[in-house]
C-alpha positions as CSV (number, residue, x, y, z in Angstrom):
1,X,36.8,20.8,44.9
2,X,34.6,18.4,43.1
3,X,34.8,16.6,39.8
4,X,33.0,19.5,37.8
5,X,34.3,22.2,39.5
6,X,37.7,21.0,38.2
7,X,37.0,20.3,34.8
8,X,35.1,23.9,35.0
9,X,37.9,25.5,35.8
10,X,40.5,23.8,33.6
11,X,38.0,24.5,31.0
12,X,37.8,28.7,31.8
13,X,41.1,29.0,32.7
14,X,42.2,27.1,28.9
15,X,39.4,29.3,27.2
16,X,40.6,33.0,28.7
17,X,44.3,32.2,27.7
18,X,43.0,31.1,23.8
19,X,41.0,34.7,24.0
20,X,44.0,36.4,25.3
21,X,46.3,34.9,22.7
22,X,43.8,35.6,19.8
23,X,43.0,38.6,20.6
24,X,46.7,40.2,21.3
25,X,48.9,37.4,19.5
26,X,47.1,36.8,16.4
27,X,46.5,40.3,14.6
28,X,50.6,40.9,15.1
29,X,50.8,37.5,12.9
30,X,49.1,39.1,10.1
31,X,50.3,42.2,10.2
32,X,54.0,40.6,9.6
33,X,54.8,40.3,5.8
34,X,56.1,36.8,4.5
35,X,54.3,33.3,4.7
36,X,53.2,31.3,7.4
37,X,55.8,29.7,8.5
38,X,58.4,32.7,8.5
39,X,55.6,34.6,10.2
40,X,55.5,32.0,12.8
41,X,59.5,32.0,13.1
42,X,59.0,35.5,13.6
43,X,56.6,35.9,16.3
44,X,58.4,32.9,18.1
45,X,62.1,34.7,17.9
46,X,60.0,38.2,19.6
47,X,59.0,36.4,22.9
48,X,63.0,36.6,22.9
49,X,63.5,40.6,22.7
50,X,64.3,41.5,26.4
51,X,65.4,39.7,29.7
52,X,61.6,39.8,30.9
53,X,60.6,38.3,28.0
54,X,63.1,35.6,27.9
55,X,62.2,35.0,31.2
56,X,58.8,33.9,30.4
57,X,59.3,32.2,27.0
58,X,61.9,29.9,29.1
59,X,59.8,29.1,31.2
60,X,57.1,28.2,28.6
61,X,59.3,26.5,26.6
62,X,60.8,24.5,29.8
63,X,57.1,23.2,31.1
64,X,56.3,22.1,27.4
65,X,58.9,19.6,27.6
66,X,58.0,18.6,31.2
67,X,54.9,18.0,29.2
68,X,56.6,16.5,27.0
69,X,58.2,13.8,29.2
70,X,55.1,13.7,31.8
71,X,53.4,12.4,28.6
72,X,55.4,10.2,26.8
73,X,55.6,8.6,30.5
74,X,52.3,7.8,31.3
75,X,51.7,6.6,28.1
76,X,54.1,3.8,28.4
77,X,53.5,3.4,32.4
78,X,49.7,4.1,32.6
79,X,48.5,3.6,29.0
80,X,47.1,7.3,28.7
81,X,46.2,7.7,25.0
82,X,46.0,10.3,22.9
83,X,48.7,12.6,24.9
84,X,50.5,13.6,21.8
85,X,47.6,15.6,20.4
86,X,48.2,17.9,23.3
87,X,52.1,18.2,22.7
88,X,50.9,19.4,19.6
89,X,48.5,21.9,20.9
90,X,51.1,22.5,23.7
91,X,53.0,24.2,20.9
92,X,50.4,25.7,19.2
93,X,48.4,27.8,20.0
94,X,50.3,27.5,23.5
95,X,51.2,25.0,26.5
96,X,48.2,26.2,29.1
97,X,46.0,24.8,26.9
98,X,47.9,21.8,25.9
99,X,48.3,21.2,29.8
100,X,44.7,21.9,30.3
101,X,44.0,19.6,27.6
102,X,46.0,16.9,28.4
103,X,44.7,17.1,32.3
104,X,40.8,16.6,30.6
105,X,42.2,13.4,28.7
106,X,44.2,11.6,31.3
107,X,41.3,12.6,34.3
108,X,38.9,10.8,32.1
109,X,41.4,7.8,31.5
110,X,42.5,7.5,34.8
111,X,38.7,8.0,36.3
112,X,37.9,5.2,34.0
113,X,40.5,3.1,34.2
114,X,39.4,3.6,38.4
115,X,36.0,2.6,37.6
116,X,37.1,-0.9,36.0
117,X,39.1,-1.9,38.6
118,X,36.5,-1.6,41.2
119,X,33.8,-3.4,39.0
């Protein structure tokens, strides 16, 4: 796989979850009477309603604090910048496309970081 097929493809694949999560996730928000933030609360607390779906929010929850640490990490050891914007995007709208995110900004750092060292 080359350099553009990778960004590509981190690109789709961050695009098709954001569709998926406006398009089922987002209409449900609304729907729910109260204010932002307890509609937020709410729709948090229902990826917790059954075994299946605990299963999954776990495991959503538990990569965005691998995230979490794989960031704060490489920002003290490689100097990647900018990695808390995708924690925050990691919690909102969701972690694929803070993970895809923060994969676009360290490739670039790292690639150019690469580049410098070989000059």
């Amino acid at each position: 796989m080359n350099e553009s097929q990778f960004k590509v493809g981190v690109i789709i694949s961050a695009l098709v979850f954001f569709a998926v999560f406006l398009f089922i996730s987002m209409p449900a928000l609304f729907e729910l009477n109260g204010s932002l933030i307890e509609n937020s609360v709410t729709a948090f607390s229902a990826g917790f309603v059954n075994p299946f779906a605990i299963g999954f929010s776990v495991d959503a929850t538990a990569c965005w604090f691998i995230l979490f640490f794989w960031v704060l990490y490489e920002a003290k050891i490689q100097k990647i910048k900018h990695g808390w914007v995708c924690l925050l995007v990691g919690a909102f709208p969701g972690i694929a496309i803070g993970f895809a995110a923060y994969l676009l900004v360290r490739h670039k750092q790292v690639n150019k970081a690469a580049l410098i060292t070989e000059a």
